[in-house]
N, C-alpha and C positions, 0 to 999 in steps of 0.2 A: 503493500500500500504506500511505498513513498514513494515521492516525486520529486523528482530535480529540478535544478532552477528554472528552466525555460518554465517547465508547466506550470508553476507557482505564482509565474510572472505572469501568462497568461490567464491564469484561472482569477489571479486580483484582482486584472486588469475587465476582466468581466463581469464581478462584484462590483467594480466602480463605478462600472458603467451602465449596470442595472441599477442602483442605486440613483445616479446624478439622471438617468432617463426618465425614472420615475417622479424626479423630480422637478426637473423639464417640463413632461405632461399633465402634471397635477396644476404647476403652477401655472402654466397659459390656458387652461381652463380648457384643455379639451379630453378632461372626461365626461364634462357635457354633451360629446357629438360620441365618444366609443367611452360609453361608462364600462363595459367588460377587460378592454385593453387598458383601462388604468387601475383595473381590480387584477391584472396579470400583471402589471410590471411592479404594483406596490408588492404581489406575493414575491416573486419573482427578488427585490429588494431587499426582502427578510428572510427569506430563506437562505438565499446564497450564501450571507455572511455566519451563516449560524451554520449551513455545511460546512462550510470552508473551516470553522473553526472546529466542527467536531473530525473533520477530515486532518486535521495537523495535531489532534491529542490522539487519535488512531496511530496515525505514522512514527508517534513517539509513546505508544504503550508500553508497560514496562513489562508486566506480570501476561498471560496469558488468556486469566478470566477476566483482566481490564479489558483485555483486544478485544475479547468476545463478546464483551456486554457492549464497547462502543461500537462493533461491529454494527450488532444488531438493532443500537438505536440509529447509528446513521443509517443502516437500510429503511427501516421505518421511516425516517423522517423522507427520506429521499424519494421510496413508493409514495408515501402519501401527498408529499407536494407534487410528484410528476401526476396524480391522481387529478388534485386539484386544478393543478393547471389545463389537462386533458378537455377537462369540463369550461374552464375559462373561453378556452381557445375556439368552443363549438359557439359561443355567444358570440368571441369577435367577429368569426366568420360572420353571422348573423349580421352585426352590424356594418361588419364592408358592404354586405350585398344590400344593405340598406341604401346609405350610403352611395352607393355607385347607381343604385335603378331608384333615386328618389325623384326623378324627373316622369318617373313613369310608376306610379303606385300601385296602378293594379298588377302590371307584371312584376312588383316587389314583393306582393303578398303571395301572388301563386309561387312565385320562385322560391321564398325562405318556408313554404308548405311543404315545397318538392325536396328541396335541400337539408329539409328537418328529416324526412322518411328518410332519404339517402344515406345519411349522415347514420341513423336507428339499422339500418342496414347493414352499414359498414363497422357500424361495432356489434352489432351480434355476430355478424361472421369472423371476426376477429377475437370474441370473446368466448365463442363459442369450443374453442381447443385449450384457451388458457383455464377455461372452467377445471377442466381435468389433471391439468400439468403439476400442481401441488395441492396438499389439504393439508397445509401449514400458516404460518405467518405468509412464505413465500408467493399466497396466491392473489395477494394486494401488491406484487408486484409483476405478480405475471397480465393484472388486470390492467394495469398503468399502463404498464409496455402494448397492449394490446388498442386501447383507447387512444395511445399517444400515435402509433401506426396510422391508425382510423383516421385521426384528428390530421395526421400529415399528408395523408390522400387527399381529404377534402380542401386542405390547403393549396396546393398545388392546383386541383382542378379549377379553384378559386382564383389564381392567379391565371392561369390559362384562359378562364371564360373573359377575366379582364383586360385582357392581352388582344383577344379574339375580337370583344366587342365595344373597346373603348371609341373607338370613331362613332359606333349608331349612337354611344351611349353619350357621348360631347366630352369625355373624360380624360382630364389633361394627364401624364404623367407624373406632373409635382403636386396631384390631387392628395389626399392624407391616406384616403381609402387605399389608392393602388398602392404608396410609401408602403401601409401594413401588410395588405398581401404581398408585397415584391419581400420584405425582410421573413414572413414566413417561410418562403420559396424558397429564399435560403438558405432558412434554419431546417425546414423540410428535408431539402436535398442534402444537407450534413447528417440527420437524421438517418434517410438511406444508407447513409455511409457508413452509419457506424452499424446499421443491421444487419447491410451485408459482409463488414468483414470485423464485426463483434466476436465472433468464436475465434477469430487468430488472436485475438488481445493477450496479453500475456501480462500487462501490467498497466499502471495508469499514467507510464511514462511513453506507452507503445507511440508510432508513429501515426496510427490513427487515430489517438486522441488526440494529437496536433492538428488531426486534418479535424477533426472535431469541433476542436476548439475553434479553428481559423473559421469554420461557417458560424458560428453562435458569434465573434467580433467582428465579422461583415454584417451580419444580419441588426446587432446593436448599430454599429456605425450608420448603417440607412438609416433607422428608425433615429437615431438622434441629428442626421441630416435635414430630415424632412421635417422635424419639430423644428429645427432653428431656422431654417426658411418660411421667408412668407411663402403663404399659398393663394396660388389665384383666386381670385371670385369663381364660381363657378355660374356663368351663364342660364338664361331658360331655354330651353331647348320647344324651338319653334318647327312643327312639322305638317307637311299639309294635312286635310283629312282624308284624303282618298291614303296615304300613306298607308304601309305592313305595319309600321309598329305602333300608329295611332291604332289600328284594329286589333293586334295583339293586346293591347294592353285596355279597350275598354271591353276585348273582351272576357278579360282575365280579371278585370271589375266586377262585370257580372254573374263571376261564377262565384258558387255559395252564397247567393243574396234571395231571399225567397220574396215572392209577390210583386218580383220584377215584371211589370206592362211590357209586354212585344208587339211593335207596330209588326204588322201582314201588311208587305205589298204585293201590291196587284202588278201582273206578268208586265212586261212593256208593252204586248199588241194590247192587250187591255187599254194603257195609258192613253197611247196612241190613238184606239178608238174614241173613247172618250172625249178624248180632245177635237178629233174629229166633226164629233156629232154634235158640239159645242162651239164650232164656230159654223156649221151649218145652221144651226141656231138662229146664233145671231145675225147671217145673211138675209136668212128667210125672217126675221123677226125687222129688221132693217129694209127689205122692199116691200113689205107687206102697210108697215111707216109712209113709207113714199108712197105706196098708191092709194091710202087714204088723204095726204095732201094733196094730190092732184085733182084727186074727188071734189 
């Protein structure tokens, strides 16, 4: 369990900077627009340094039953905030996608519908093998790690639909939304990294906790980039009515709304007729005029 310098430095340097981010975000008042991302970067805050510090009485245990008692309280602490954060992270999503479709509400509410199932999806199937894997303490960690997986799929595809569809959506790149899904994307893909080459690790000095670590201080560096930058105004997005996405979206208003009135119209030859027989109408109603003035 010890670490050498490089990682000690990096591991600081990422307590600091969770720390002074969440300090950042609280004080410019934008846990008003993502109240969840300033409930993750304050845990995120207070955990770190309380790891970090039960992780440095670990490395210098003396006795045996000291290692294993700190052992087991730093696993616990560590399952259960990766636990906490799992859960955080399904709210911010929540809130980017808010955020990025609030120009179009109906397609916001069906989307965070669709996004909520998908999401219930992706952790039963994930949670579904860690059910099994211990019937110990160890199965609050096998749940974290399983949840935290889930949570990093939806990240990613999150970032992809943002990617895909920020031109229909008017959404600039130094918007805050796409800032937080771009530093997930990140942390996501550091994630991958470490699952897939988690069983070489040999220790917490391996060279892929460095590649580890280098994604979790890119992913801080955006998020404290994009807090210290102004952000544009974000425009009203003006679109004809014949347009797709004005029809998408008032038609995704009207779903789950009961005692919604639907106009029926009538075919076009219908209209056509109609109109037809209504300016025959008024011809025949027009000389029928005249030849009683001539009378």
């Amino acid at each position: 369990m010890s670490l050498n310098p490089a990682m000690w430095s990096m591991t600081g340097a990422e307590t600091l900077l969770w720390a002074a981010l969440a300090v950042l975000f609280w004080s410019k008042g934008l846990r008003r627009r993502f109240a969840a991302m300033g409930y993750y970067l304050a845990l995120r805050a207070i955990s770190g340094p309380l790891l970090m510090f039960m992780l440095y009485e670990l490395s210098h245990a003396g006795s045996r039953a000291r290692y294993v008692f700190l052992y087991r309280a730093y696993s616990i602490d560590f399952y259960l905030t990766n636990l906490a954060v799992a859960v955080l992270l399904f709210f911010v999503c929540i809130e980017v996608f808010r955020s990025a479709l609030a120009p179009f509400p109906g397609i916001a509410r069906l989307s965070v519908v669709i996004f909520s199932w998908a999401a219930f999806a992706t952790a039963t199937l994930s949670l579904s093998s860690a059910l099994y894997a211990h019937r110990n303490w160890l199965l609050v960690g096998d749940i974290s790690y399983g949840l935290q997986r889930s949570v990093g799929i939806l990240e990613l595809c999150l970032l992809a639909f943002l990617c895909v569809s920020m031109k229909a959506l008017r959404l600039s790149v130094r918007d805050l939304a796409f800032g937080i899904a771009f530093g997930f994307g990140v942390m996501s893909s550091g994630d991958f990294v470490m699952a897939s080459w988690g069983s070489r690790i040999k220790s917490l000095s391996d060279p892929v906790e460095f590649v580890y670590e280098s994604f979790i201080l890119a992913a801080l560096a955006i998020w404290t980039t994009y807090c210290l930058l102004p952000e544009p105004a974000r425009r009203p997005i003006l679109v004809p009515v014949n347009s797709t996405i004005y029809r998408w979206n008032e038609i995704a208003s009207a779903l789950g709304h009961t005692g919604t009135q639907v106009a029926v119209q009538r075919p076009a030859n219908s209209l056509f007729l109609s109109d037809v027989e209504h300016v025959v109408e008024k011809v025949l109603a027009r000389n029928m005029k005249d030849r009683k003035s001539e009378t």
